[in-house]
C-alpha positions as protocol buffer text, in pm:
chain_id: "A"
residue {
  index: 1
  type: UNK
  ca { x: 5489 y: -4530 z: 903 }
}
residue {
  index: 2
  type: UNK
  ca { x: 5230 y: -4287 z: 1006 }
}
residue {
  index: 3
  type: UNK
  ca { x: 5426 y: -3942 z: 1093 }
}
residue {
  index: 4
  type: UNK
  ca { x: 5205 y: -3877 z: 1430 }
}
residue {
  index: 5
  type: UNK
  ca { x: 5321 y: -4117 z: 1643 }
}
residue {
  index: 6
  type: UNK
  ca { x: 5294 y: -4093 z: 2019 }
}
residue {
  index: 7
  type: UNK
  ca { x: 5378 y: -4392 z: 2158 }
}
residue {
  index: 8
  type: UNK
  ca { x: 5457 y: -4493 z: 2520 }
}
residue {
  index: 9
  type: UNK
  ca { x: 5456 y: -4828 z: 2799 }
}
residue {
  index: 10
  type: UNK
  ca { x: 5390 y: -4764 z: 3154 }
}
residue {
  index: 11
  type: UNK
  ca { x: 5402 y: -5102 z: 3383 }
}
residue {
  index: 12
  type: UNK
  ca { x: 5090 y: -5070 z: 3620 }
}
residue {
  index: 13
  type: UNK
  ca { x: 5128 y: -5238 z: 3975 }
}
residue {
  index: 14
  type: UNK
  ca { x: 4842 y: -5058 z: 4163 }
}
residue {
  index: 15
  type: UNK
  ca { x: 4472 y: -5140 z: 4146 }
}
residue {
  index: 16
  type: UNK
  ca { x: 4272 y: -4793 z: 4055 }
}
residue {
  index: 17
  type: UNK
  ca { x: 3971 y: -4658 z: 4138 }
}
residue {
  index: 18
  type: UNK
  ca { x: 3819 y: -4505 z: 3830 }
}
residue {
  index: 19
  type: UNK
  ca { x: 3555 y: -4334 z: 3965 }
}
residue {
  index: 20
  type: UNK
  ca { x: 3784 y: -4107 z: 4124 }
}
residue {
  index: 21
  type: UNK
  ca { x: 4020 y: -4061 z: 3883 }
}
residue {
  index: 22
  type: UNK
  ca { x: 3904 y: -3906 z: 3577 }
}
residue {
  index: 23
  type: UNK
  ca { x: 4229 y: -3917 z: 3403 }
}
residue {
  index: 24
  type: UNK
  ca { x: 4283 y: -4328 z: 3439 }
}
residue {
  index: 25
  type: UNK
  ca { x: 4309 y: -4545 z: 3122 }
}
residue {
  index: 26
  type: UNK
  ca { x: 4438 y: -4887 z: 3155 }
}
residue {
  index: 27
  type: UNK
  ca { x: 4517 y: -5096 z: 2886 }
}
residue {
  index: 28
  type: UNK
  ca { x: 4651 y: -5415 z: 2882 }
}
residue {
  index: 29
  type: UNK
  ca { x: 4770 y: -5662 z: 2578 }
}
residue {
  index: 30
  type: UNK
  ca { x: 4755 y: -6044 z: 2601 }
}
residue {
  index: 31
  type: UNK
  ca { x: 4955 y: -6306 z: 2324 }
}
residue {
  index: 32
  type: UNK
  ca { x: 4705 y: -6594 z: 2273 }
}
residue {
  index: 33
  type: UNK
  ca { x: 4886 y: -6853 z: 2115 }
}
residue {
  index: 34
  type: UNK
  ca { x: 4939 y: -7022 z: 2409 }
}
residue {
  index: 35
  type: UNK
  ca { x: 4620 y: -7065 z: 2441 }
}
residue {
  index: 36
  type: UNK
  ca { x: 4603 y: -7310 z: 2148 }
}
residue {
  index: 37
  type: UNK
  ca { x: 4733 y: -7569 z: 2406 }
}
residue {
  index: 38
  type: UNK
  ca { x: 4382 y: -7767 z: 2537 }
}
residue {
  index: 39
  type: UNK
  ca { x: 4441 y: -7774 z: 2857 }
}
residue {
  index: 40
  type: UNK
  ca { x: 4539 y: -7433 z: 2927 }
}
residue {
  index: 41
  type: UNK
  ca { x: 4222 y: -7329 z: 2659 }
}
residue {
  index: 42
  type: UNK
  ca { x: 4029 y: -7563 z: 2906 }
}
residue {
  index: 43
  type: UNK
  ca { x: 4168 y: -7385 z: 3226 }
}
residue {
  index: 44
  type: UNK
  ca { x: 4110 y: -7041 z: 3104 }
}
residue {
  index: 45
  type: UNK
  ca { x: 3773 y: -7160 z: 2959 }
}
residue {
  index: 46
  type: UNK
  ca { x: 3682 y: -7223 z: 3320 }
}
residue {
  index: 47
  type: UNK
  ca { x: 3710 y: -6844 z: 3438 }
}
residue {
  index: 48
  type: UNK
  ca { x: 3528 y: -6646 z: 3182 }
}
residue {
  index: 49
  type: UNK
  ca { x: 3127 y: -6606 z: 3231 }
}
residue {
  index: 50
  type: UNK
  ca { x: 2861 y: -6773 z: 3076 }
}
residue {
  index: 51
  type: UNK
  ca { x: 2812 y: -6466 z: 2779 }
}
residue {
  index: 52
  type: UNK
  ca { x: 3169 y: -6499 z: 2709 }
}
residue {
  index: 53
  type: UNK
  ca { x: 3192 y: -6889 z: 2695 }
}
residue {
  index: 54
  type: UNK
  ca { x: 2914 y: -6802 z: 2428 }
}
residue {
  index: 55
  type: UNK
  ca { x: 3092 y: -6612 z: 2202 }
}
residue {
  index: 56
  type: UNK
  ca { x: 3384 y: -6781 z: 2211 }
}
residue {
  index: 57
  type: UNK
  ca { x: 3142 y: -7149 z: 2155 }
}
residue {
  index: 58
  type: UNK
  ca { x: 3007 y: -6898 z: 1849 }
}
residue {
  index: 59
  type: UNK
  ca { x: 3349 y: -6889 z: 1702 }
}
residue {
  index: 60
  type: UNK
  ca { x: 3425 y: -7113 z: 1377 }
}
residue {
  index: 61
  type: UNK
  ca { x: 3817 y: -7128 z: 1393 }
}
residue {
  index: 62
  type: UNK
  ca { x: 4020 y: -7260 z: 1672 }
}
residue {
  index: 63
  type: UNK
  ca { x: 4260 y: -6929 z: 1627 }
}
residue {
  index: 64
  type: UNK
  ca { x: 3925 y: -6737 z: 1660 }
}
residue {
  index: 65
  type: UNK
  ca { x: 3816 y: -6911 z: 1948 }
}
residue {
  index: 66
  type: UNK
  ca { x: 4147 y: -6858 z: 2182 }
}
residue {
  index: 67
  type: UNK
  ca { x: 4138 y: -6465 z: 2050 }
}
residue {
  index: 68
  type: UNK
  ca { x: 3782 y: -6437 z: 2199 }
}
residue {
  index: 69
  type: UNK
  ca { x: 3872 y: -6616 z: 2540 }
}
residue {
  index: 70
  type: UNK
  ca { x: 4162 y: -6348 z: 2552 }
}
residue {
  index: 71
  type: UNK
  ca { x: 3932 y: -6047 z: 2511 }
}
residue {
  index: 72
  type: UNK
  ca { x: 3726 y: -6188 z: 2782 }
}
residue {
  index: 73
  type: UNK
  ca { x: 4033 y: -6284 z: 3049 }
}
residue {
  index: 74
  type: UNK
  ca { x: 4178 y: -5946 z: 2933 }
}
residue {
  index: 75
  type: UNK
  ca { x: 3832 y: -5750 z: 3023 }
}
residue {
  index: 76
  type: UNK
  ca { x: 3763 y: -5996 z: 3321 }
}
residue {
  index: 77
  type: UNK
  ca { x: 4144 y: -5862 z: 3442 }
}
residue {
  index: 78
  type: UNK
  ca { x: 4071 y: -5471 z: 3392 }
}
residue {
  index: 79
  type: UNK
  ca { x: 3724 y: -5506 z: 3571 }
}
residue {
  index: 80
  type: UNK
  ca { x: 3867 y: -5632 z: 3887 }
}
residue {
  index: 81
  type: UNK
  ca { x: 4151 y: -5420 z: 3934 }
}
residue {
  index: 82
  type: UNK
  ca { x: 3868 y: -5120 z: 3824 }
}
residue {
  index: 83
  type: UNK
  ca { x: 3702 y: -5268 z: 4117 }
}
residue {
  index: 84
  type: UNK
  ca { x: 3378 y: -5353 z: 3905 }
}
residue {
  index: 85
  type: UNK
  ca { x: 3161 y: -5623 z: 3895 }
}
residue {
  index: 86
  type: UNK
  ca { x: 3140 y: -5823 z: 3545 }
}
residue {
  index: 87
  type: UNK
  ca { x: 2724 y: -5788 z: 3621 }
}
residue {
  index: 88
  type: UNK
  ca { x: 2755 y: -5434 z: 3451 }
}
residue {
  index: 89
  type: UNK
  ca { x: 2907 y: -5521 z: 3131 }
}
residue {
  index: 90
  type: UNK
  ca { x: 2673 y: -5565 z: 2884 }
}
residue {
  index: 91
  type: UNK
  ca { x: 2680 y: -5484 z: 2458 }
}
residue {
  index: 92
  type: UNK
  ca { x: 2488 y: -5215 z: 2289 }
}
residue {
  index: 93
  type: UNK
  ca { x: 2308 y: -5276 z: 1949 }
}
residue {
  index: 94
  type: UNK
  ca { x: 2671 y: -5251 z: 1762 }
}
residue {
  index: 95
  type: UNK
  ca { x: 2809 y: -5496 z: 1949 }
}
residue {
  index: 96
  type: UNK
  ca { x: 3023 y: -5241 z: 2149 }
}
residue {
  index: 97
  type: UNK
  ca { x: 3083 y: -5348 z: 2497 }
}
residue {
  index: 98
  type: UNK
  ca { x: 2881 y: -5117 z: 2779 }
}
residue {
  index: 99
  type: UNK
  ca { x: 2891 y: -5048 z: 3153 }
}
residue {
  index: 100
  type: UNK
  ca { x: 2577 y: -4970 z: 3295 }
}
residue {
  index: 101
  type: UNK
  ca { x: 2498 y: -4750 z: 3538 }
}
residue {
  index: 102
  type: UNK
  ca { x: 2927 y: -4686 z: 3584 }
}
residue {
  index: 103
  type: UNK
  ca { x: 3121 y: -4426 z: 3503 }
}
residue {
  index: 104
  type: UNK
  ca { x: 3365 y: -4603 z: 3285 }
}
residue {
  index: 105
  type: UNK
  ca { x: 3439 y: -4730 z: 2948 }
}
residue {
  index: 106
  type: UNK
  ca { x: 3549 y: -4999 z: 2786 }
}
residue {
  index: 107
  type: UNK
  ca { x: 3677 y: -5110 z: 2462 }
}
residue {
  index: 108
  type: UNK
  ca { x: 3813 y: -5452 z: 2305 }
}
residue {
  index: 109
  type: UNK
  ca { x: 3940 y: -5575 z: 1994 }
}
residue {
  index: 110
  type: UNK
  ca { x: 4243 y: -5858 z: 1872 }
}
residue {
  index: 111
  type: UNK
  ca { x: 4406 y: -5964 z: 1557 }
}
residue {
  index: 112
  type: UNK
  ca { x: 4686 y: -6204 z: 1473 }
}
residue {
  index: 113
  type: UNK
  ca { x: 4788 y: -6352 z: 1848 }
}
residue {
  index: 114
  type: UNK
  ca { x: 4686 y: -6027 z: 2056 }
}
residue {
  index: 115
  type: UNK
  ca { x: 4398 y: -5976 z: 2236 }
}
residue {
  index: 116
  type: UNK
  ca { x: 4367 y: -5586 z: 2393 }
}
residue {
  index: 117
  type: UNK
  ca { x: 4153 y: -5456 z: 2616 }
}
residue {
  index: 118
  type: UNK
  ca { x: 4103 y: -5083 z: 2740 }
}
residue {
  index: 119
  type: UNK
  ca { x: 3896 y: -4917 z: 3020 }
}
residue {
  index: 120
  type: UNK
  ca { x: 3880 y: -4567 z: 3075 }
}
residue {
  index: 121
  type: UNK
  ca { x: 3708 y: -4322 z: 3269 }
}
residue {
  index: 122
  type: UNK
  ca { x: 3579 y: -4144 z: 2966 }
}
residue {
  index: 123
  type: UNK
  ca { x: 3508 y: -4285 z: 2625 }
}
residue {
  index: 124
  type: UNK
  ca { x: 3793 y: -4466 z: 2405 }
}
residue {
  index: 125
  type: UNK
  ca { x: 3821 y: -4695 z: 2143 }
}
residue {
  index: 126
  type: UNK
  ca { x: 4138 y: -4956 z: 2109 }
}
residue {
  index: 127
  type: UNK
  ca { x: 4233 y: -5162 z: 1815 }
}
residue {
  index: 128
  type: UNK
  ca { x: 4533 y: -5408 z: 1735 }
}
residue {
  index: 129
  type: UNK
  ca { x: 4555 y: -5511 z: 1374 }
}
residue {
  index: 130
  type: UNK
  ca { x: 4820 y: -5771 z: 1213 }
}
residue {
  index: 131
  type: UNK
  ca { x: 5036 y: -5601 z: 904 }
}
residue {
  index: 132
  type: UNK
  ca { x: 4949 y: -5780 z: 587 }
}
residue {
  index: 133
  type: UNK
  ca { x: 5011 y: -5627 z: 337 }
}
residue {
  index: 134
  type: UNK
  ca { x: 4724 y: -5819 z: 91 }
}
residue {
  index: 135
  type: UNK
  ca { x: 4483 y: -5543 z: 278 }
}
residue {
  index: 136
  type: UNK
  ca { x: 4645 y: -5227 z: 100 }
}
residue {
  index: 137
  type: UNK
  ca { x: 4422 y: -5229 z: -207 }
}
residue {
  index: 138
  type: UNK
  ca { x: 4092 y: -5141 z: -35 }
}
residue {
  index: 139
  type: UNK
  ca { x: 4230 y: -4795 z: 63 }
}
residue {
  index: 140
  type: UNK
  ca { x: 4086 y: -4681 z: -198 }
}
residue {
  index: 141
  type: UNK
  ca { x: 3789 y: -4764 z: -121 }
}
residue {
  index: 142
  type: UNK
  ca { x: 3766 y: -4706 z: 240 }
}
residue {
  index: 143
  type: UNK
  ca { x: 4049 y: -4424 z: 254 }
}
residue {
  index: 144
  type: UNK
  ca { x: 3981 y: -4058 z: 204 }
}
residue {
  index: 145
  type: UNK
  ca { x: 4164 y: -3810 z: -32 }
}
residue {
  index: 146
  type: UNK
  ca { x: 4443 y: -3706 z: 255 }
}
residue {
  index: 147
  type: UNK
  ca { x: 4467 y: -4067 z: 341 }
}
residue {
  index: 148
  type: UNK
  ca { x: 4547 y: -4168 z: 23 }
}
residue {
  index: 149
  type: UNK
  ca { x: 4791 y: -3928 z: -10 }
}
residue {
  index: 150
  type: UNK
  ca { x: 4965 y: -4024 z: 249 }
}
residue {
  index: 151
  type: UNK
  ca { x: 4988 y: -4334 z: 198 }
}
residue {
  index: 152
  type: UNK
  ca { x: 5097 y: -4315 z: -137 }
}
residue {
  index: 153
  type: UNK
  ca { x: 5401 y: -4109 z: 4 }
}
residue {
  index: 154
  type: UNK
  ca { x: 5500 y: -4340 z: 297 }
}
residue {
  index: 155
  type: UNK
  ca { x: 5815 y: -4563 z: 275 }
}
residue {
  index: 156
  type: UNK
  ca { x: 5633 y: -4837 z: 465 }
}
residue {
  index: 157
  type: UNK
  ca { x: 5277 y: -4856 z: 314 }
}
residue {
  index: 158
  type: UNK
  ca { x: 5142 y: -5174 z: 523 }
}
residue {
  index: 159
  type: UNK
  ca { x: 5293 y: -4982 z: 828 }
}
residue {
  index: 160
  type: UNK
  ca { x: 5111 y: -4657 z: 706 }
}
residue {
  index: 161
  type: UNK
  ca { x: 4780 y: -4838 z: 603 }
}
residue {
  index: 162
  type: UNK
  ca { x: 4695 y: -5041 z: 928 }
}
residue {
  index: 163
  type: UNK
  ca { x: 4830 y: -4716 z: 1142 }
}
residue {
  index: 164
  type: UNK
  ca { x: 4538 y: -4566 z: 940 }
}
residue {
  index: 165
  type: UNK
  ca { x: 4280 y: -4871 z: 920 }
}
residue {
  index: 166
  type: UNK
  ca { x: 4314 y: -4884 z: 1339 }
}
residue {
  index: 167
  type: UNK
  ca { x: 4227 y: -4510 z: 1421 }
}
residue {
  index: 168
  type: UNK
  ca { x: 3912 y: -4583 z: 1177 }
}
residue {
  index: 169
  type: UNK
  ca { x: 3814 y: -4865 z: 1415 }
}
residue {
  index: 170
  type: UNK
  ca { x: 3910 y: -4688 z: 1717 }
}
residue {
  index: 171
  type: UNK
  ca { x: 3717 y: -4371 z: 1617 }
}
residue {
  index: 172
  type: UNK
  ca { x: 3420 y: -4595 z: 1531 }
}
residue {
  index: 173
  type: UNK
  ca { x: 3432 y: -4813 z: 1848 }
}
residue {
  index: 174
  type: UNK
  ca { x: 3442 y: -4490 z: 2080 }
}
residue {
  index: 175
  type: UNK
  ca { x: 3193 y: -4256 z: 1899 }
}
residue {
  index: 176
  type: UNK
  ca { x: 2986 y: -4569 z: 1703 }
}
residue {
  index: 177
  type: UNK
  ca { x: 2900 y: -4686 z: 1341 }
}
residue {
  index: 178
  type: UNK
  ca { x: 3004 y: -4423 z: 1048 }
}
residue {
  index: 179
  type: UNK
  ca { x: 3103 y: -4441 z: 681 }
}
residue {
  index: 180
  type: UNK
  ca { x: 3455 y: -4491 z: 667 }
}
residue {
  index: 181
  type: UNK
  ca { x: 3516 y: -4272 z: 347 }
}
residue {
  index: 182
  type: UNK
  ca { x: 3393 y: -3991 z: 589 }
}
residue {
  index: 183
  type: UNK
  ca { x: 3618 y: -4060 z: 883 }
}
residue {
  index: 184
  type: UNK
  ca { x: 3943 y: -3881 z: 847 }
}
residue {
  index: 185
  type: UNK
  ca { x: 4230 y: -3991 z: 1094 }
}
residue {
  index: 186
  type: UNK
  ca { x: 4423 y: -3688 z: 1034 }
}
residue {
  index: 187
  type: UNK
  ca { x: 4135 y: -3443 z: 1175 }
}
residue {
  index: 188
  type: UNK
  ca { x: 4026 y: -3614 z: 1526 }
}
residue {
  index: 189
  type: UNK
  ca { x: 3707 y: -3469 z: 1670 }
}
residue {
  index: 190
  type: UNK
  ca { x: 3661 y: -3285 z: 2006 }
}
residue {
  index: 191
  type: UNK
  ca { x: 3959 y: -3281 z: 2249 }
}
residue {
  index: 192
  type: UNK
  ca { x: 3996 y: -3687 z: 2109 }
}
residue {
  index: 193
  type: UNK
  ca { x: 4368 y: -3775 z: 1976 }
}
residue {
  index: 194
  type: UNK
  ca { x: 4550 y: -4074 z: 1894 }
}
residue {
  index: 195
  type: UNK
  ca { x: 4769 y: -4264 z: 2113 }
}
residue {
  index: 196
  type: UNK
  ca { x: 5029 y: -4543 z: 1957 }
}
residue {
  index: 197
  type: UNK
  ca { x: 5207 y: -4829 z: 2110 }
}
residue {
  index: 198
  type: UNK
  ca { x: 5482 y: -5036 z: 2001 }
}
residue {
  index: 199
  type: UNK
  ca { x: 5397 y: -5409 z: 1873 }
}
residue {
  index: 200
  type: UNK
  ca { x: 5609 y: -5556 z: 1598 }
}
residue {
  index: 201
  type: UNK
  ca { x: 5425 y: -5609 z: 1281 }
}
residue {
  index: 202
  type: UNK
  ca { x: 5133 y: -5435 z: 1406 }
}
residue {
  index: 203
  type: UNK
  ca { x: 4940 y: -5173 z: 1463 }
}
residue {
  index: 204
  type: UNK
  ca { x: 4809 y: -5092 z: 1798 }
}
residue {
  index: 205
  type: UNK
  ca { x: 4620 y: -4790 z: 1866 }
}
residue {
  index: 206
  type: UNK
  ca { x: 4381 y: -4618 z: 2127 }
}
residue {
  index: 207
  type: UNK
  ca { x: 4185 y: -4317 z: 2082 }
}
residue {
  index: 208
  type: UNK
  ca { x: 4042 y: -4076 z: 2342 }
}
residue {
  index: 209
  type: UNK
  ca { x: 4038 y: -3716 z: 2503 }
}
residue {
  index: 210
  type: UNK
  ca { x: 4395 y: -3544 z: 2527 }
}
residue {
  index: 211
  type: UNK
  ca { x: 4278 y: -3516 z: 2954 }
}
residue {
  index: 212
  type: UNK
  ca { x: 4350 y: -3939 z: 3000 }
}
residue {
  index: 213
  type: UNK
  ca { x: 4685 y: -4050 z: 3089 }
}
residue {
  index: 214
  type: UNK
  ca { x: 4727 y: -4442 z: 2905 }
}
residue {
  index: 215
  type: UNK
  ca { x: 4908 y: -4694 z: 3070 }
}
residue {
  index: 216
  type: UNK
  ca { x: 4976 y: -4941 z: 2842 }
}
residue {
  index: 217
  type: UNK
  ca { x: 5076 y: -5305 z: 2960 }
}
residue {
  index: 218
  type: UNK
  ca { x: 5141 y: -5680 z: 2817 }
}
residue {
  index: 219
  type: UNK
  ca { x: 5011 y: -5956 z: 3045 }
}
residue {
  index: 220
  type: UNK
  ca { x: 5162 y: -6296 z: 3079 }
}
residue {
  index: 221
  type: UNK
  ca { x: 4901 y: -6544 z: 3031 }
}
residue {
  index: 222
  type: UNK
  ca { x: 4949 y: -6749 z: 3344 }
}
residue {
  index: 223
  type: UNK
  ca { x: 4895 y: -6445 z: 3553 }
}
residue {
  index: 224
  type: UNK
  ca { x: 4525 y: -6459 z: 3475 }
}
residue {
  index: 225
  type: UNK
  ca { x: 4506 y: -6740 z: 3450 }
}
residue {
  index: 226
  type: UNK
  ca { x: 4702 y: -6904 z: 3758 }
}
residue {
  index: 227
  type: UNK
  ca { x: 4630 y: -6595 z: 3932 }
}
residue {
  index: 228
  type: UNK
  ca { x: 4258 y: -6540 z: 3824 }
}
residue {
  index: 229
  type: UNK
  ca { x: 4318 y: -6180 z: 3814 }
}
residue {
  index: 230
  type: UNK
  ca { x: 4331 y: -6116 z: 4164 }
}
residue {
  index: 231
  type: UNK
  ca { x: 4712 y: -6079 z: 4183 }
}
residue {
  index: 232
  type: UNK
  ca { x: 4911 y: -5777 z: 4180 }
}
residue {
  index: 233
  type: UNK
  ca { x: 4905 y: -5592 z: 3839 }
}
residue {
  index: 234
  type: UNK
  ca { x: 5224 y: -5579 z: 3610 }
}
């Protein structure tokens, strides 16, 4: 594994206001398999809005389909316990999700059965990648010298690479589109750093300013669904 670590869980059981606190990051985790079940897929269909429904109508694969209606019960969840109104959310020219005209950010992603969502009150990027190790080869492609290096010295190289490949995503989903092969995750930029969480066989990462304090959560599936999101956090 990656030697920088910093990995934490914090339950969360009080909606925030994020406008006035300028430390808050929630992010939450959500298993989709069960999703794969049609009549839950059709109840949680139900609750997502019409640009969701969408994306997730866009998606070839049935696996794709219930990790997209995740992201969007996961983001509908952290919006209403933000105590904003999915009108704002919007996507910019990357596809990177926006706020307008709020002061918060937010940040999706999913892989394997996990869909993760993150909203901040400053910028962040979240990612959640599946280990396989089949991946490795492109690092040295994609991977710069350091990297590469450290890779080659790691007693758990799928471990080490997707610790890597996830702070590449994360750094590009909070700052926007760069060359990988010029993106080194040993050298963040700015007051940004790294935060880890533990997910077996994965890697699951968030990257923002050293000032935010990440609470980092799984959500049962019938809670937002049953519940709609309007019942008390975990």
């Amino acid at each position: 594994m990656v030697d920088f670590h910093f990995s934490f869980c914090y339950t969360v059981f009080m909606k925030t206001n994020i406008i006035s606190d300028k430390r808050f990051t929630d992010i939450a985790l959500l298993d989709c398999s069960p999703l794969h079940e049609p009549a839950l897929f059709d109840a949680a269909f139900s609750l997502v809005d019409m640009a969701r429904k969408d994306k997730i109508s866009a998606c070839r694969s049935k696996e794709d389909r219930c990790l997209s209606l995740g992201v969007g019960l996961l983001c509908r969840r952290l919006l209403k316990r933000s105590d904003i109104s999915s009108e704002h959310l919007g996507f910019d020219a990357d596809g990177r999700p926006v706020l307008a005209d709020v002061p918060a950010y937010l940040s999706l992603s999913h892989s394997g059965r996990y869909a993760m969502a993150g909203i901040s009150s400053s910028p962040i990027g979240v990612d959640v990648e599946i280990h396989q190790p089949e991946s490795i080869p492109i690092a040295g492609h994609f991977f710069m010298p350091e990297e590469q290096e450290l890779l080659s010295a790691s007693n758990d190289p799928t471990a080490c690479f997707f610790d890597i490949w996830c702070r590449k995503e994360c750094m590009i989903k909070r700052d926007g589109l760069q060359d990988l092969r010029e993106l080194s995750t040993l050298s963040p930029r700015g007051d940004a750093c790294f935060y880890d969480f533990p997910l077996d066989g994965y890697s699951c990462v968030c990257y923002g300013s050293r000032n935010i304090t990440p609470r980092f959560y799984s959500v049962p599936l019938e809670d937002l669904v049953n519940l709609s999101g309007t019942g008390p956090p975990l």
